[in-house]
NUDREN-848907 format. One line per field, with one value per residue (C-alpha): x, y, z; residue number from 1; residue in three letters. Coordinates in Angstrom, 1 decimal. Example, Ala and Ser with C-alpha at 12.3 -4.5 7.8 and 13.67 -1.06 7.14 Angstrom:
<nodes>
X <- (12.3 | 13.7)
Y <- (-4.5 | -1.1)
Z <- (7.8 | 7.1)
nr <- (1 | 2)
rest <- (ALA | SER)
</nodes>
This chain:
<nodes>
X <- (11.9 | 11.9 | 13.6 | 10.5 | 8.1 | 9.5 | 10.1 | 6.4 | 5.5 | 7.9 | 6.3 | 2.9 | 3.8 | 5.5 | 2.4 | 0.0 | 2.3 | 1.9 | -1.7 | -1.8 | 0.6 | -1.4 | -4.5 | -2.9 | -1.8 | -4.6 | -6.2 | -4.1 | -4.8 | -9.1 | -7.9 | -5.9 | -8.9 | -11.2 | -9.2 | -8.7 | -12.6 | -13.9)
Y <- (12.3 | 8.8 | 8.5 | 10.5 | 7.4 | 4.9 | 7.8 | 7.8 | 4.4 | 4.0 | 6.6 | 5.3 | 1.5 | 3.1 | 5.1 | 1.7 | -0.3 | 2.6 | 2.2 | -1.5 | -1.4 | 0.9 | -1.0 | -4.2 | -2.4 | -1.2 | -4.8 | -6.7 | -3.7 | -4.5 | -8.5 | -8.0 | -6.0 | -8.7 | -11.4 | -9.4 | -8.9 | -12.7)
Z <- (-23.5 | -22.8 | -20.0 | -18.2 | -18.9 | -16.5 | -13.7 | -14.4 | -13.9 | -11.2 | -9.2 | -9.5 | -8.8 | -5.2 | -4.7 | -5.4 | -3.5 | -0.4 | -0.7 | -0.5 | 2.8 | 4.5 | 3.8 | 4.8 | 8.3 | 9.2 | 8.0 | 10.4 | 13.1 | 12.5 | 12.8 | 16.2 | 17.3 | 16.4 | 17.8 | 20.7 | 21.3 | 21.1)
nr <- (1 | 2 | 3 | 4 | 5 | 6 | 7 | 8 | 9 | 10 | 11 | 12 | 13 | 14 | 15 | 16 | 17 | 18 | 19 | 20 | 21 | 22 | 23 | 24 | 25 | 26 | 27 | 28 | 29 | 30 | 31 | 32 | 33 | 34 | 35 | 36 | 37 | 38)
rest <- (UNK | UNK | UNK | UNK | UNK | UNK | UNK | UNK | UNK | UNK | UNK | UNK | UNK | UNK | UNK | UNK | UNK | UNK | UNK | UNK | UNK | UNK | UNK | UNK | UNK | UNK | UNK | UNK | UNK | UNK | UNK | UNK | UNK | UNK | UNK | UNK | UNK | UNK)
</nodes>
């Protein structure tokens, strides 16, 4: 069925997009610590 193919899709983009927030959280988190330690 095609309508199955974009569900798909849809729910892989939202998973990569999950991924990439979390890494960019706890990115800024290691920057604050950094920052926070010169």
């Amino acid at each position: 069925h095609s309508d199955f193919i974009p569900q798909l899709i849809n729910r892989e983009l939202l998973e990569n997009q999950d991924l990439i927030l979390t890494m960019e959280r706890s990115h800024s988190k290691d920057i604050i610590n950094n920052y926070s330690s010169i």
